[in-house]
C-alpha positions as CSV (number, residue, x, y, z in Angstrom):
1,X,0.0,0.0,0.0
2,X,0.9,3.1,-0.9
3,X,0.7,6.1,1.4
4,X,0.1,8.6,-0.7
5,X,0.4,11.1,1.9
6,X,3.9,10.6,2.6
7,X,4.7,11.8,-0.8
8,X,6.8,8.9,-1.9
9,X,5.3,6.6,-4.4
10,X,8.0,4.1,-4.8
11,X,9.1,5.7,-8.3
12,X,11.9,8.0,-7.5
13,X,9.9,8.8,-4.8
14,X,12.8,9.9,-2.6
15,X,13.8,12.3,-5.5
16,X,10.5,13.7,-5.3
17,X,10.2,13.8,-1.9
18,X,13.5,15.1,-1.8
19,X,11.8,18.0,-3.9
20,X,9.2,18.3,-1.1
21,X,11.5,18.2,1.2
22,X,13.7,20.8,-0.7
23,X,9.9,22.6,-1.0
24,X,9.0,22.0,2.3
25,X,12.1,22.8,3.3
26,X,12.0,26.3,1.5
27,X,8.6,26.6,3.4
28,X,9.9,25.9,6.9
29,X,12.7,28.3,6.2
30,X,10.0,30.6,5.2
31,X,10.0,32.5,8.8
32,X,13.3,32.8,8.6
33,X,14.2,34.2,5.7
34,X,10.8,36.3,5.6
35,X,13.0,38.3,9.3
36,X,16.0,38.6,6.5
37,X,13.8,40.2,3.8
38,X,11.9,42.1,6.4
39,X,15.6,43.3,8.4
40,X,16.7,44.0,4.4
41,X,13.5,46.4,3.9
42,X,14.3,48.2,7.5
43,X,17.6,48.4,6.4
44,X,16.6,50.6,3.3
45,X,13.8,52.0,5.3
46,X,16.5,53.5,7.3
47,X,18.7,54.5,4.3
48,X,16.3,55.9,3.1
49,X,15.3,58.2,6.1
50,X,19.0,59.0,6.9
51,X,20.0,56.5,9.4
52,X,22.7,54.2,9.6
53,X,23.3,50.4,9.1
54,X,21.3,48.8,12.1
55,X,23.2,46.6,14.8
56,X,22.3,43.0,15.7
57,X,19.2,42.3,18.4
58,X,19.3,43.1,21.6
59,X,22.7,45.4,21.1
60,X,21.9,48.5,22.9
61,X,21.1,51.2,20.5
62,X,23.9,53.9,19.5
63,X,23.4,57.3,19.2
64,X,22.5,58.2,16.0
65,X,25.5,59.4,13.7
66,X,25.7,63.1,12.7
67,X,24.9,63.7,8.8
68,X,27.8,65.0,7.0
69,X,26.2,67.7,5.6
70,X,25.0,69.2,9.4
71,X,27.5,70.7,11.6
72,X,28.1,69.4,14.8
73,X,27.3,71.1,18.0
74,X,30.2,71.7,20.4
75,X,29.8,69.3,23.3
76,X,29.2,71.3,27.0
77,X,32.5,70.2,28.3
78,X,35.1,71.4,25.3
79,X,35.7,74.8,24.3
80,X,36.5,75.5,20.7
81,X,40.2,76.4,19.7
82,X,40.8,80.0,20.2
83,X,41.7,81.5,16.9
84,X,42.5,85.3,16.3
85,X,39.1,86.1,14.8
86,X,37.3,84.1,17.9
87,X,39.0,86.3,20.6
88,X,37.2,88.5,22.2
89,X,37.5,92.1,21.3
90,X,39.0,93.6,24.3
91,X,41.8,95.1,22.5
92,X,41.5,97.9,21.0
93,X,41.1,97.7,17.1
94,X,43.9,98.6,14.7
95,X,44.5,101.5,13.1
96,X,43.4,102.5,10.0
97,X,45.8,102.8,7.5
98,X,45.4,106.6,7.2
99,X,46.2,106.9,11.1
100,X,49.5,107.7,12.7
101,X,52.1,104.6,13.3
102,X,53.3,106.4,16.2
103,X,52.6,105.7,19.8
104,X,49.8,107.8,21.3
105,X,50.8,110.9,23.3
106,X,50.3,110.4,27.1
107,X,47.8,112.1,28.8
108,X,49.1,115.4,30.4
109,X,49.5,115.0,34.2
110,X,47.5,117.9,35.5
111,X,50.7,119.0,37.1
112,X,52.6,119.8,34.0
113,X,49.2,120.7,32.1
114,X,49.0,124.2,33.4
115,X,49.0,127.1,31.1
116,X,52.4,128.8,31.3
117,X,52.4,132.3,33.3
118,X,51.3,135.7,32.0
119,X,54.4,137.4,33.2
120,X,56.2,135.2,30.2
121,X,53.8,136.4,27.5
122,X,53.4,140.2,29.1
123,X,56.5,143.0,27.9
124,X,58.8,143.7,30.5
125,X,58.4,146.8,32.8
126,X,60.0,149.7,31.2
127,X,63.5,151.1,32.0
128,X,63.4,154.3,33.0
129,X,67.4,154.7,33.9
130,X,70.5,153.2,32.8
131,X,74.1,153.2,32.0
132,X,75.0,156.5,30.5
133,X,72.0,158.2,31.5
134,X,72.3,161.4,33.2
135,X,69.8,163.6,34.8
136,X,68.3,164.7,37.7
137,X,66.1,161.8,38.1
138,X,69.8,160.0,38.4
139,X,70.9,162.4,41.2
140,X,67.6,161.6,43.0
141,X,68.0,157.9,42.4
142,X,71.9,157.9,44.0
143,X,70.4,160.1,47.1
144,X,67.6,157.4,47.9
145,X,70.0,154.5,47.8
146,X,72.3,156.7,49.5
147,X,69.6,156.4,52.3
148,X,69.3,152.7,52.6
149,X,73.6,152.0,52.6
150,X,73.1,151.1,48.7
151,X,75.2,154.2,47.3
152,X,78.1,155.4,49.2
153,X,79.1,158.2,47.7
154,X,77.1,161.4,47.0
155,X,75.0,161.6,43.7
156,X,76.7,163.1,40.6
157,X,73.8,162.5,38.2
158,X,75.1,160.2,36.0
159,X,74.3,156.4,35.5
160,X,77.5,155.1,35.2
161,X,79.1,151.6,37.0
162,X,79.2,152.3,40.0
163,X,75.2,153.2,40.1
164,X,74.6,150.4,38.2
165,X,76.3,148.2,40.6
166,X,73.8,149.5,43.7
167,X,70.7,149.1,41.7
168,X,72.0,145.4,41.2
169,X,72.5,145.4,45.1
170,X,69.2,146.9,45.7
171,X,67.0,144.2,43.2
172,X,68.8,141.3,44.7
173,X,68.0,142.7,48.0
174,X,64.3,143.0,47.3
175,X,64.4,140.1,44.9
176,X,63.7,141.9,41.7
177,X,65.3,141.0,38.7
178,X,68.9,141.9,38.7
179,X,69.3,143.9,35.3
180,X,71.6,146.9,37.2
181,X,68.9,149.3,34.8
182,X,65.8,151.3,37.2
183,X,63.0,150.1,35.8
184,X,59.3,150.7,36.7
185,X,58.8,148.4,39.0
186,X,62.3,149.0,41.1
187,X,62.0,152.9,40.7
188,X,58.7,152.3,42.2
189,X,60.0,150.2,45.2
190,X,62.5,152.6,45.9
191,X,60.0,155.5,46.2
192,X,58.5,153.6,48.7
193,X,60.9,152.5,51.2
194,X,62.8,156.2,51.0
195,X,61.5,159.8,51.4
196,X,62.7,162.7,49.2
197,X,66.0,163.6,49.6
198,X,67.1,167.4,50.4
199,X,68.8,169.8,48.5
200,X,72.1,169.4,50.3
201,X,71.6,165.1,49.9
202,X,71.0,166.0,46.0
203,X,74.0,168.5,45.4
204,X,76.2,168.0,48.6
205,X,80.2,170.1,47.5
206,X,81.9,167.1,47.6
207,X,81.9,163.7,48.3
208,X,85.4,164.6,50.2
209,X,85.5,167.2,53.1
210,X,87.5,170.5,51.3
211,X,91.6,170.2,52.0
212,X,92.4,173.9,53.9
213,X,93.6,176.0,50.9
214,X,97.5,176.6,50.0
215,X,98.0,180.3,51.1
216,X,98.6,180.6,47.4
217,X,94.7,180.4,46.8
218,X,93.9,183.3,49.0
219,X,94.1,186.2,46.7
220,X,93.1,186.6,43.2
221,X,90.4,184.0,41.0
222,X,92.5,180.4,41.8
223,X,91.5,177.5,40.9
224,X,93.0,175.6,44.0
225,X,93.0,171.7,43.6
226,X,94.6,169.4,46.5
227,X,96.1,166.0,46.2
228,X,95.5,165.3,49.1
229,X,91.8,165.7,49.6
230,X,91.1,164.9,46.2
231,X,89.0,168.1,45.8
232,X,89.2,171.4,43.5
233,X,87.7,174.8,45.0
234,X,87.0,177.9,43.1
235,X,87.9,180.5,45.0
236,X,87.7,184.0,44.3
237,X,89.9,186.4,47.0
238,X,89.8,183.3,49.9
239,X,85.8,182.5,49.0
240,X,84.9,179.8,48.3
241,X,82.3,179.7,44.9
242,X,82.1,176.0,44.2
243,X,83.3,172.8,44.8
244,X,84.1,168.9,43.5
245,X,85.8,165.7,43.4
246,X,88.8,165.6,41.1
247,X,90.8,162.7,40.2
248,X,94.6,162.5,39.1
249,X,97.0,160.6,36.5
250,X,98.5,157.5,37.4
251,X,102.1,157.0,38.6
252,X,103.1,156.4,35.2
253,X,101.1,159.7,34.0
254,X,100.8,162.1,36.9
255,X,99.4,165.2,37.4
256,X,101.8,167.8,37.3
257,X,102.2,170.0,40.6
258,X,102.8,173.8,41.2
259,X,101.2,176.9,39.9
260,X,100.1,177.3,36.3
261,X,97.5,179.5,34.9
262,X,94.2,178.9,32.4
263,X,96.0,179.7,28.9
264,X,93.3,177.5,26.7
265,X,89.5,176.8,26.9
266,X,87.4,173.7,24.7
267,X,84.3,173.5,25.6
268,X,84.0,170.0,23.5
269,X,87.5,169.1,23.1
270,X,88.7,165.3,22.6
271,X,91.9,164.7,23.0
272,X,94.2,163.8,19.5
273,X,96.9,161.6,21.3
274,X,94.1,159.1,23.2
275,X,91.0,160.3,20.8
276,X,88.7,160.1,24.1
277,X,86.2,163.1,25.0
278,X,87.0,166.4,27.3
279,X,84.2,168.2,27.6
280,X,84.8,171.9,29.2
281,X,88.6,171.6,29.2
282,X,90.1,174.3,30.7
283,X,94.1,173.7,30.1
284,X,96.9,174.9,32.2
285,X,99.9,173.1,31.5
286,X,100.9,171.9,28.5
287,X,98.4,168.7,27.4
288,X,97.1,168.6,31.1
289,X,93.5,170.6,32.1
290,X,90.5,170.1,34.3
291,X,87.5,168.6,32.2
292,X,84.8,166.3,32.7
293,X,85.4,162.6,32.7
294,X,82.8,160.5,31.7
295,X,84.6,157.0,33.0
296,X,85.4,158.9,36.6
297,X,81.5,159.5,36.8
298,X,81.0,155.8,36.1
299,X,84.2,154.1,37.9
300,X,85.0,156.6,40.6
301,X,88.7,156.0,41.6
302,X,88.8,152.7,40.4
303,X,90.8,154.4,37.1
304,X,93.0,157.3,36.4
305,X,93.5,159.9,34.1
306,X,96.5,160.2,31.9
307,X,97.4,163.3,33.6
308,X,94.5,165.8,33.6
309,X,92.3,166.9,36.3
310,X,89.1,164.8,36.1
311,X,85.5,165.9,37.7
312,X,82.5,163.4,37.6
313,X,80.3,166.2,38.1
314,X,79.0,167.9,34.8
315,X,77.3,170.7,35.8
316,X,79.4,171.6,38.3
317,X,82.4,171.9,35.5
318,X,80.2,173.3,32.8
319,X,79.2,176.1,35.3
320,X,83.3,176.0,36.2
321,X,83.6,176.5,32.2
322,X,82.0,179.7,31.7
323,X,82.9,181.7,35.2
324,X,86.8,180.8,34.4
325,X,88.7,183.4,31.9
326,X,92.1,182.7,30.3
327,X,94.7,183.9,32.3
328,X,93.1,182.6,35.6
329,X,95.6,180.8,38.0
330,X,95.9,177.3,38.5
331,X,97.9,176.1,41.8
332,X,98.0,172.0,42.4
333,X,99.4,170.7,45.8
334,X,99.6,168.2,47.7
């Protein structure tokens, strides 16, 4: 008997159940290989949508990966690398080409930022005396610093050295610029501190006490000049007219002594032999005279003459000049 549901009928039977088996084996593989085609059609599901290639059952699942195409966000506990266009912008930005290369000025320290004085921008006070002046205003000016120990000598009128020399005194004194010239502001402080001098402060005879005359000057118009006291009196019969200082010549160039008379008057004479002024020179022996000396008005008896009689005080010896006639006598003495 055959058993037809077996699937073998005795003819090759194995070979056809073989192919049943093959078949039936195909169809109890079906499950399988239905999970395969099914896994396959995930697979491009997920291609399709982005993913990647799946892992195995019961793997835990990864994170997915990051497309290529989308950046990736930094992760919380990484910074970036700093690059020179992520730093921030404390510093200040370069300079544009059209600015200075130079290093900026520092601020000015409100010490040094002060504007600079007036006094530097305003003139200076005007000079109202100075070194070759001569006037009356000088006179006064010697008598006032006569008064405060400044001057020691009496006032001549004329700004020479030795004036100069006491206003310098004065100003350093008082701490005013030392220029040696009166200007505003020292004639001002002078006026101040000293009162107005008298007429005998302003035009005193001499600086010197008069020498008692040679008995030679007692008679006649004399002009009677001592050595010793450095002083020449007109005198006309014994009397006294007028007084002043006098200088000599040096010991190389000295003043002739004795008695001589007036035999040559120059009222603006300068002398050929040192070509230097002599202004109301009234000659008495050979190339000596008395004139005025403009260097013993400045320097005092610091110098000498080269033999003549000097006087410092102008107007004294101008008025000298016109009262003296040719022919007057002359006596010098010790």
């Amino acid at each position: 008997m055959v058993d037809t549901d077996s699937g073998w009928d005795g003819r090759g039977g194995r070979g056809r159940r073989g192919a049943r088996d093959t078949r039936g084996a195909c169809a109890a593989d079906a499950i399988p290989g239905r999970r395969v085609a099914a896994v396959s059609l995930v697979a491009l599901a997920a291609l399709a949508t982005g993913c990647g290639p799946g892992t195995a059952t019961g793997a835990p699942e990864a994170s997915p990966p990051v497309r290529p195409t989308q950046a990736a966000a930094p992760s919380p506990t990484r910074t970036a690398p700093v690059t020179d266009d992520a730093k921030p912008r404390t510093a200040p930005p370069p300079p544009s080409p059209s600015a200075s290369t130079a290093p900026p000025a520092p601020a000015p320290d409100p010490t040094t930022a002060r504007p600079a004085p007036e006094p530097s921008t305003a003139p200076p006070p005007r000079v109202l005396m100075r070194t070759g002046s001569e006037s009356d205003r000088v006179r006064e000016l010697q008598a006032r610093l006569r008064q405060i120990g400044h001057f020691g000598r009496n006032p001549t009128g004329y700004y020479g050295s030795v004036t100069a020399d006491a206003v310098r005194s004065f100003q350093a004194k008082r701490s005013l610029p030392v220029t040696g010239s009166t200007d505003e502001v020292t004639w001002q402080r002078l006026l101040a501190m000293t009162r107005v001098p008298k007429a005998a402060e302003l035009r005193p005879p001499t600086e010197r006490p008069l020498a008692a005359p040679d008995e030679r000057c007692l008679k006649g118009r004399v002009l009677c000049i001592s050595k010793n006291s450095r002083t020449l009196a007109w005198m006309i019969d014994g009397k006294v007219v007028s007084a002043m200082d006098v200088r000599f010549g040096s010991e190389y160039t000295p003043t002739r002594e004795g008695v001589f008379e007036v035999f040559w008057k120059s009222r603006d004479h300068v002398s050929t032999l040192y070509d230097t002024p002599m202004p109301y020179a009234l000659f008495f022996s050979g190339g000596q005279a008395v004139h005025y000396s403009a260097d013993f008005a400045a320097n005092g008896y610091g110098g000498a003459s080269h033999g003549c009689v000097n006087v410092r005080d102008k107007k004294k010896v101008a008025a000298l000049f016109d009262q003296v006639r040719t022919g007057d006598k002359v006596v010098v003495y010790w």
